[in-house]
NULO-133711 format. One line per 8 residues: number of its first residue (from 1); their letters; for each residue x, y, z negated of C-alpha. Coordinates in Angstrom, 1 decimal. Last residue first. Layout:
! NULO-133711
NUM = a = X Y Z | ...
//
This chain:
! NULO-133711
246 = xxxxxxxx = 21.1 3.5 20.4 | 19.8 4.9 23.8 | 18.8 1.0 24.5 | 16.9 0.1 21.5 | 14.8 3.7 21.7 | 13.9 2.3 25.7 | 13.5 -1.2 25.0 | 11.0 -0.9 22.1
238 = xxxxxxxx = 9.1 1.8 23.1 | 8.5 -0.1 26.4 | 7.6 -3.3 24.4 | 5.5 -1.5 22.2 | 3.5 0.3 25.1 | 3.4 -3.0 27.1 | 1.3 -4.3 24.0 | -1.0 -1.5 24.0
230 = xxxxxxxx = -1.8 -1.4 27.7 | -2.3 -5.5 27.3 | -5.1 -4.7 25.4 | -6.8 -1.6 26.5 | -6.8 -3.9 30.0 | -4.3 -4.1 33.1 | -5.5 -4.9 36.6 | -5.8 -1.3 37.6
222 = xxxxxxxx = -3.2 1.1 35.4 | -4.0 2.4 32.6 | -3.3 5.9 33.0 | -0.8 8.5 31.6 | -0.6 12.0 29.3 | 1.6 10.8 26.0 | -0.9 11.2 23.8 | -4.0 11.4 25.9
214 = xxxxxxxx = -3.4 7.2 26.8 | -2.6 6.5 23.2 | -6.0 8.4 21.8 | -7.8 5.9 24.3 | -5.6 2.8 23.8 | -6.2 3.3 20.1 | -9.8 3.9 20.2 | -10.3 0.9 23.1
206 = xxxxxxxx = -8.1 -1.5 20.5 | -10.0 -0.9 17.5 | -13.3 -1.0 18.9 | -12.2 -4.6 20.5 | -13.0 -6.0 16.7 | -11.3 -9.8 16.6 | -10.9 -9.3 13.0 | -6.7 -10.4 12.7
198 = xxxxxxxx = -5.7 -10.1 16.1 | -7.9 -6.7 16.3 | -6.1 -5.6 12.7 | -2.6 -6.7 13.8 | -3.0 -4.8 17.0 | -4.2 -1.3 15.2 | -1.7 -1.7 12.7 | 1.5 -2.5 15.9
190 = xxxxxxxx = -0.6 0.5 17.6 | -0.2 2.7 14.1 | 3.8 1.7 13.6 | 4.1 3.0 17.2 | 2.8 6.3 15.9 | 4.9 6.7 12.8 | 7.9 5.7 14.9 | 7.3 8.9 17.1
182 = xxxxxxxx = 5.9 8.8 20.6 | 6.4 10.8 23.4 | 9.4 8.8 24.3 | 6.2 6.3 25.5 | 6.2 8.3 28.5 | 8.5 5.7 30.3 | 5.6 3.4 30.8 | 6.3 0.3 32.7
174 = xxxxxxxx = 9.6 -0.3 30.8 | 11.6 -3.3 33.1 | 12.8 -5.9 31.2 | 16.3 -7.2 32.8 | 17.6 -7.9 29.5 | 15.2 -10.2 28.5 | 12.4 -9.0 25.5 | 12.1 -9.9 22.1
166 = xxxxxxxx = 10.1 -7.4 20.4 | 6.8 -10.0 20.8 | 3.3 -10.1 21.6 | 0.3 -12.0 20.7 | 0.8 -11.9 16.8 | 2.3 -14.3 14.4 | 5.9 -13.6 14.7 | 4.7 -9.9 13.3
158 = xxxxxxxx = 3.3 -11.2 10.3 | -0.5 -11.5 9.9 | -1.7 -10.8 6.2 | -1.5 -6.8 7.1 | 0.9 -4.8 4.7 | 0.0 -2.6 1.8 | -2.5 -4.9 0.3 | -5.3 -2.9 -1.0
150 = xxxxxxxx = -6.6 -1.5 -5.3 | -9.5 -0.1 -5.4 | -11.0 3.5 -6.3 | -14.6 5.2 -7.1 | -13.2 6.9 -10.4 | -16.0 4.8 -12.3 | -15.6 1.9 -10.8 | -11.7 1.6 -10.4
142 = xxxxxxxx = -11.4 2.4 -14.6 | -14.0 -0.5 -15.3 | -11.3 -3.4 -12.9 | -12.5 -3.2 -9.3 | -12.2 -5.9 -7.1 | -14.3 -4.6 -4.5 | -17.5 -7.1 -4.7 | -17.2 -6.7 -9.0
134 = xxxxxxxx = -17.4 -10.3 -10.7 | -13.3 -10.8 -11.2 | -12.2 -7.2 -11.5 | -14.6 -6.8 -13.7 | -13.8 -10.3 -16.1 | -10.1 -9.6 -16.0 | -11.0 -5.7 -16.6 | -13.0 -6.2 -20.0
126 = xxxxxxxx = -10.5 -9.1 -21.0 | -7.2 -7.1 -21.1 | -6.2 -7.4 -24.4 | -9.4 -8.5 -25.9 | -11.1 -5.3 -26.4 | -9.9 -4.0 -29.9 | -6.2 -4.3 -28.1 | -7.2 -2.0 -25.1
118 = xxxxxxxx = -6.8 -3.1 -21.5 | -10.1 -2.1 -20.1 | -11.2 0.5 -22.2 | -7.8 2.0 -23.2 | -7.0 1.7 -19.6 | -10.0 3.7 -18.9 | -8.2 7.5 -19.2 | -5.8 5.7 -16.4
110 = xxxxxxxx = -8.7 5.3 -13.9 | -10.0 9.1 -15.0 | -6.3 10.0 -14.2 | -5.9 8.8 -10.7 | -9.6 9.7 -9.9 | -8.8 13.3 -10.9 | -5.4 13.9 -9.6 | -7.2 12.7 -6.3
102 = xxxxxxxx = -7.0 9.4 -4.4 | -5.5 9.2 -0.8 | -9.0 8.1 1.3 | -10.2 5.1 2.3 | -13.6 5.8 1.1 | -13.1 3.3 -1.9 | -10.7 5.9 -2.6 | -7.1 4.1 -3.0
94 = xxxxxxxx = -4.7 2.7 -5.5 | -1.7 0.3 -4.3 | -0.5 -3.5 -3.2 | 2.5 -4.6 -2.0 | 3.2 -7.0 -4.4 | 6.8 -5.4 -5.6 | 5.1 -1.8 -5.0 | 2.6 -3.1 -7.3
86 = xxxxxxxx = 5.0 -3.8 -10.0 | 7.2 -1.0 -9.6 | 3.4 1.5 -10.2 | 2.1 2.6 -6.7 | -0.6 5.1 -6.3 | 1.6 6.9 -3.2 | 4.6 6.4 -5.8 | 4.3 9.9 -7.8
78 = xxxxxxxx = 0.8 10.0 -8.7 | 0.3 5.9 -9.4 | 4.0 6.1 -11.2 | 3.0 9.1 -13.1 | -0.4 7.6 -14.1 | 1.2 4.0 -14.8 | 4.0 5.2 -17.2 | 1.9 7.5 -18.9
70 = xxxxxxxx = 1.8 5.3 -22.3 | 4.9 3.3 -21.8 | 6.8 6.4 -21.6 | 5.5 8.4 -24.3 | 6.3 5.3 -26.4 | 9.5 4.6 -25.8 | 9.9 8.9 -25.9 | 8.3 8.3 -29.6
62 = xxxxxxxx = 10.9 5.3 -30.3 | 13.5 7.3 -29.4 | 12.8 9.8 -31.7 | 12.1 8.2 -34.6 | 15.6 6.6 -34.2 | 16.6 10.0 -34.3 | 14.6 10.8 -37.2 | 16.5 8.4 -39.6
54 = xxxxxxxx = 19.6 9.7 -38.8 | 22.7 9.8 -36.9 | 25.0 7.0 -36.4 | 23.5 4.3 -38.2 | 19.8 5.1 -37.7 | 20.7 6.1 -34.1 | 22.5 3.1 -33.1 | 19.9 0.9 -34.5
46 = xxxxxxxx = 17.2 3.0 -32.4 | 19.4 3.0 -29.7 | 19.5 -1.1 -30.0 | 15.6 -1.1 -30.5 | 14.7 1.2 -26.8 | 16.8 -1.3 -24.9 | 15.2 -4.2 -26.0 | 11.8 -2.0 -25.6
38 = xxxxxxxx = 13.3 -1.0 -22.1 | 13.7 -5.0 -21.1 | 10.2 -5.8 -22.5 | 8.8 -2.9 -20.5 | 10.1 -3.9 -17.2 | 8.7 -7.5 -18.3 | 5.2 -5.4 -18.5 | 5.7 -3.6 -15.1
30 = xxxxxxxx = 6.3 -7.5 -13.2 | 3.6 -8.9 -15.2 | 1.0 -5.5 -14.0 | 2.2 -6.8 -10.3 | 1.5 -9.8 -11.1 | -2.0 -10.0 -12.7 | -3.0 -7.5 -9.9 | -1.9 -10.0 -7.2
22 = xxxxxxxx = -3.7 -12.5 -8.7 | -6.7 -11.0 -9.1 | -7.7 -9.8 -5.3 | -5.9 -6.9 -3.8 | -8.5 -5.6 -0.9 | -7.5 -6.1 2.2 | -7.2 -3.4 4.8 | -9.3 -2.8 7.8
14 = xxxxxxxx = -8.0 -0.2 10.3 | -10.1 3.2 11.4 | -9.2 5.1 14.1 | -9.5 9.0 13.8 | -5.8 9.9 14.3 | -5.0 10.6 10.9 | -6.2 7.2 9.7 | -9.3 6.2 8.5
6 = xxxxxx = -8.6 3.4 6.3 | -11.9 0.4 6.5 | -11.7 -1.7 2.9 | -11.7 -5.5 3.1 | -12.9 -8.8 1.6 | -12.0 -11.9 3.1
//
């Protein structure tokens, strides 16, 4: 399964996976039937405009149809957390190869390429079918030379699947009432981190987490517990203490 390391703002790195063909091919079908609905859209003001107005209004229209479908993916991608509708339906979006949020540059030298990859003259797509297809990272021409990829959004393990669950009985008892220290950004990172270990097996993950949880919100593992099971009790006590103060 091929993957991409994130380094996230807390130092600990979590393995994504990298968008694979299919997912590309449906997320750019999902933007292209967008654009079928706005062309149908885009014809009837045109008809409108030649009847009601002029000849240039319809001209108009058509240009700002144009205008649209032609930057469509660079605003989306700079806008949307490099996200176009389509790829947000997949889950899927644009980073460094590094990990990183891309740059303006990246973002637009990956767009410049779209001629290139998904030009007419080329085969309508061709170029970047076959890249995207032979290339180790997935990349389409425009991804190789601005250094970016395309990653699932959300880990291939669901939540049901993991080693620990939100449901817990009434009479649960938080061990660790610190965990009000925590935001839901950082509990979101331990569920990553957890899904990433149960998904690679990689204890690095899980000692980095534990260590940067433990100085976050100032306790101690206690004995008999592991990074592991510290983690896990850390969800659950999040868990049944924000639930309960609702």
């Amino acid at each position: 399964m091929d993957s991409i390391k994130i380094n996230t703002s807390q130092n600990i790195d979590i393995e994504y996976e990298i968008a694979g063909l299919g997912e590309r091919i449906a997320a750019r079908c999902i933007d292209l039937a967008g654009f079928v609905v706005l062309g149908g859209i885009t014809m009837v003001l045109m008809g409108v405009a030649q009847i009601g107005m002029s000849g240039n209004a319809a001209l108009v229209v058509l240009f700002i149809f144009f205008a649209i479908f032609a930057f469509y993916d660079l605003v989306c991608e700079l806008t949307m957390n490099g996200q176009t509708f389509g790829k947000k339906v997949l889950k899927i979006k644009v980073v460094s190869l590094d990990g990183t949020q891309p740059t303006f540059g990246q973002y637009l030298l990956r767009w410049i390429f779209r001629i290139i990859d998904f030009g007419f003259p080329l085969g309508w797509g061709v170029i970047a079918l076959a890249s995207v297809a032979i290339t180790e990272s997935h990349q389409r021409l425009g991804d190789l030379l601005a250094k970016t990829t395309l990653i699932k959004t959300t880990p291939r393990t669901q939540l049901e699947n993991v080693a620990f669950s939100f449901t817990l009985p009434e009479e649960y008892q938080p061990q660790f009432k610190e965990v009000l220290h925590l935001n839901d950004r950082d509990v979101e990172l331990i569920h990553e981190v957890l899904t990433g270990y149960y998904q690679t097996g990689n204890p690095d993950l899980i000692y980095a987490m534990a260590a940067k949880t433990k100085a976050h919100i100032f306790v101690t593992i206690p004995a008999g517990m592991n990074e592991l099971q510290f983690l896990e009790a850390v969800l659950k006590d999040y868990n049944h203490i924000t639930s309960s103060a609702v």
